[in-house]
N, C-alpha and C positions, 0 to 999 in steps of 0.2 A: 504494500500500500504506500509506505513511505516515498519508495524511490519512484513507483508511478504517479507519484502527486509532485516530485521534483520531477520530473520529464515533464507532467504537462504544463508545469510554470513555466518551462523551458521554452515550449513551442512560440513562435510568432504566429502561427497558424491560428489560433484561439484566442476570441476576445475574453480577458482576464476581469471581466466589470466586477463580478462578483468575490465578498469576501468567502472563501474556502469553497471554491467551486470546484476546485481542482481537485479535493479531500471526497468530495460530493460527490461526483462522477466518476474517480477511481473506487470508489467504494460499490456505487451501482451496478458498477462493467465488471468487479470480483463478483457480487452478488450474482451478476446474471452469468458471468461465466462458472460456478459453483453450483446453477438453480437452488439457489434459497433466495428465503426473503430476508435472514439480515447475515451481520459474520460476527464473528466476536474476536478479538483479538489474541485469542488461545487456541482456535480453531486452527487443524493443518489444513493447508492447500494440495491437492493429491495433484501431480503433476500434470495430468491433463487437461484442469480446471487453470493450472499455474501457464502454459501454455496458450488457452485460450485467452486467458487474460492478457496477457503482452502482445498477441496478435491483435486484441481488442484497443489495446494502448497505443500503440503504432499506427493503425489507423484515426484513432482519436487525435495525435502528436498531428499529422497534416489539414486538421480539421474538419475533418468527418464528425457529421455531429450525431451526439452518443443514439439520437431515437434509430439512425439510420443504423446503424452497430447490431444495435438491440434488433431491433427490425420492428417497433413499437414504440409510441409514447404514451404517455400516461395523462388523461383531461378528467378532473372534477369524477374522480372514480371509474373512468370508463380509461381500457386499452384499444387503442386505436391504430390502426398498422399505419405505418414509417415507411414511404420508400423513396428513394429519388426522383425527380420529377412533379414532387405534390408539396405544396408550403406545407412546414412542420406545426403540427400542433404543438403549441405552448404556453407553459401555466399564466403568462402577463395575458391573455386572451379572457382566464376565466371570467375577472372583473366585467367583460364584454355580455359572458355568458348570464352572469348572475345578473346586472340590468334588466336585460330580458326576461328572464325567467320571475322575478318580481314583479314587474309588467303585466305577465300573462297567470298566474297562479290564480286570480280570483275573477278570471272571465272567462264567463260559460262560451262554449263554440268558437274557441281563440283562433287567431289564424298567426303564423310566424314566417317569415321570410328571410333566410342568410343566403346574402349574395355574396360573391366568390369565396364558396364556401370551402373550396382543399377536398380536405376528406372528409368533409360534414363534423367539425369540431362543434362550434356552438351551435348549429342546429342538432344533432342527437345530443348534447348534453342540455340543450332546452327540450327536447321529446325526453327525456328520461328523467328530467326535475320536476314534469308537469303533467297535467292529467288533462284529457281529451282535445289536449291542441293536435293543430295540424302545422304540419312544419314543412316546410318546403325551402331547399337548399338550389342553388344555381352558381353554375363554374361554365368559364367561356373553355377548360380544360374538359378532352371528355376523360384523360388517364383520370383528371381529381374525381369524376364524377362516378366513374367506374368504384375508385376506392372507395368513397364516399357509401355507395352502395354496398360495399362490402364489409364497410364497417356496421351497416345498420343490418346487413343481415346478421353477422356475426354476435350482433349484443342483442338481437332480439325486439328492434325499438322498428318504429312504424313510421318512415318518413320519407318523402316525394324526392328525390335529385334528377334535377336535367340540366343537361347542357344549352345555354346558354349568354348571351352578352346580359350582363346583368337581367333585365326583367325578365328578356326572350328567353321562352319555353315555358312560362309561368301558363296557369290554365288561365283565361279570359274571364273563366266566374269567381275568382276572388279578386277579381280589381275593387279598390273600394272598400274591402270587409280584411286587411289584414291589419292586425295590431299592433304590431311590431316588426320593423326591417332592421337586419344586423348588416353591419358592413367592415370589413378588415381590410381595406384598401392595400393596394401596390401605391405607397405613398413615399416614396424614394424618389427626389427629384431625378433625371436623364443624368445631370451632370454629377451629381453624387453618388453614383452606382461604385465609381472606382474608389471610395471612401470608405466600403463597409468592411468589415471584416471580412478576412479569406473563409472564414465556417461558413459563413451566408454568402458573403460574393462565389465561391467556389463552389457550392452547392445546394443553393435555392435556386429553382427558375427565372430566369430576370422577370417574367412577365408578374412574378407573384411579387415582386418589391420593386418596380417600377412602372407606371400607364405611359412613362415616356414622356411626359409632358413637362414643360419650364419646370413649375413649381411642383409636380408631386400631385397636385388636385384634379387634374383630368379626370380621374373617375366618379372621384368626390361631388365633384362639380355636376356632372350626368348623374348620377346615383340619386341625388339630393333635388334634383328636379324632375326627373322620372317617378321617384319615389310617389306623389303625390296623388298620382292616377291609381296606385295601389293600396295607399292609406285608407282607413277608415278616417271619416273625423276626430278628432284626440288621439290618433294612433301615433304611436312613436318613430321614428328612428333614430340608430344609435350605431357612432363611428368611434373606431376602434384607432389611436393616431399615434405618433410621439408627441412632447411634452411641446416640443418644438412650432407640431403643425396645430397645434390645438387649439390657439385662436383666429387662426388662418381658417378652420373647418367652420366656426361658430360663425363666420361672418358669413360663408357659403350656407349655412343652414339659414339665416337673420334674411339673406338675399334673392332668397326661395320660399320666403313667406313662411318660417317655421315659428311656433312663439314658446316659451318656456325653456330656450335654449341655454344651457348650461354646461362647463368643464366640469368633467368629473373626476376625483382620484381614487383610488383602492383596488383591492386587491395584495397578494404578498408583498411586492415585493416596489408597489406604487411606480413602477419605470410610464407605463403606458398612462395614458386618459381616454374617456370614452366621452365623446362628446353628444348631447341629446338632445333633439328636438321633434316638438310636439306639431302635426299639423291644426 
């Protein structure tokens, strides 16, 4: 554990934001190359669990990120498959997720809508917090949509995904009657793609963290005025940003006739904001 937590301080390849993230992740990647759920520090490692692990660490060292290793990540209780080609699900998302699912808990016949939704992160973790909503997820990806699908069969949750430009493929009978729109934007300006770190610049899709656009908001921007044909009256939407773009989005919501618009912060580890407004 030690020395795999000095190798990954080591790497340039991995953004270091977090305090003991390196302790954290070589500790996951022993666990899962061992199949337990925790270690203890008296425990032996039997050589072929020791093996796997340092294959696991090696790859991790170039910045491979760990859900892609695992071949799974972890969302608000639910395992959700990881592969290359689909935005990773990630814990600064749940705050996105829990929004919503507050929103929708105490209305009968809900309807939910996550637009480029990956593999159906906060939509199945809003179909699985909440009772007889309909959720409907949309990715302009069909690999996302496929996973998407395969993670809702695999947990057993009951939820729509088609492919997609944001609204496209949505049925024409819930224009109108949905409660809440989730959004995770490609909110990476064009010209700050070569700024991110190698774990994300080297293996996220560019399409899933950048629309290309000057500022970042191209989608935002669409999403935010399309939305409206889809809203109920008082229905929400709610964008998922950094700390960065978060008053930039609230003006785009302000400018689309939204009202009760607000920054929001929470969740672990408070990196992200979710920004909300009301039609």
């Amino acid at each position: 554990m030690k020395q795999a937590e000095k190798t990954l301080k080591a790497s340039p390849a991995i953004d270091h934001w977090q305090k003991d993230r390196e302790e954290i992740e070589a500790e996951d990647l022993l666990m899962h190359a061992m199949h337990v759920d925790e270690v203890d520090p008296e425990d032996e490692v039997p050589a072929g669990a020791r093996k796997r692990f340092e294959r696991m660490i090696a790859r991790r060292v170039t910045g491979e990120p760990v859900q892609f290793i695992r071949g799974f990540a972890e969302f608000r209780g639910l395992e959700l498959i990881a592969k290359p080609g689909v935005f990773i699900p990630r814990d600064s998302s749940g705050f996105l997720a829990e929004q919503a699912i507050r929103r929708l808990r105490r209305r009968k016949k809900a309807v939910a809508v996550d637009l480029a939704t990956g593999g159906g992160t906060v939509a199945l973790a809003v179909k699985n917090e909440t009772k007889g909503v309909k959720v409907y997820g949309t990715d302009l990806s069909k690999d996302a949509v496929k996973i998407a699908r395969k993670n809702a069969e695999r947990l057993k949750l009951r939820a729509t995904f088609v492919t997609g430009d944001l609204f496209d493929g949505l049925p024409a009978s819930i224009a109108g009657s949905v409660d809440v729109i989730t959004l995770h934007p490609p909110y990476v300006a064009k010209h700050e793609l070569k700024d991110l770190p190698e774990e994300i610049r080297n293996f996220e899709p560019a399409d899933t963290l950048t629309d290309h656009s000057e500022d970042g908001l191209g989608l935002v921007d669409r999403a935010a005025e399309g939305s409206r044909r889809w809203l109920r009256k008082g229905g929400w939407m709610l964008i998922e940003v950094s700390p960065d773009r978060a008053a930039a989005v609230a003006k785009v919501f302000r400018r689309n006739g939204y009202r009760d618009v607000k920054i929001t912060k929470g969740g672990e580890f408070k990196v992200t904001r979710v920004v909300v407004g009301r039609r």
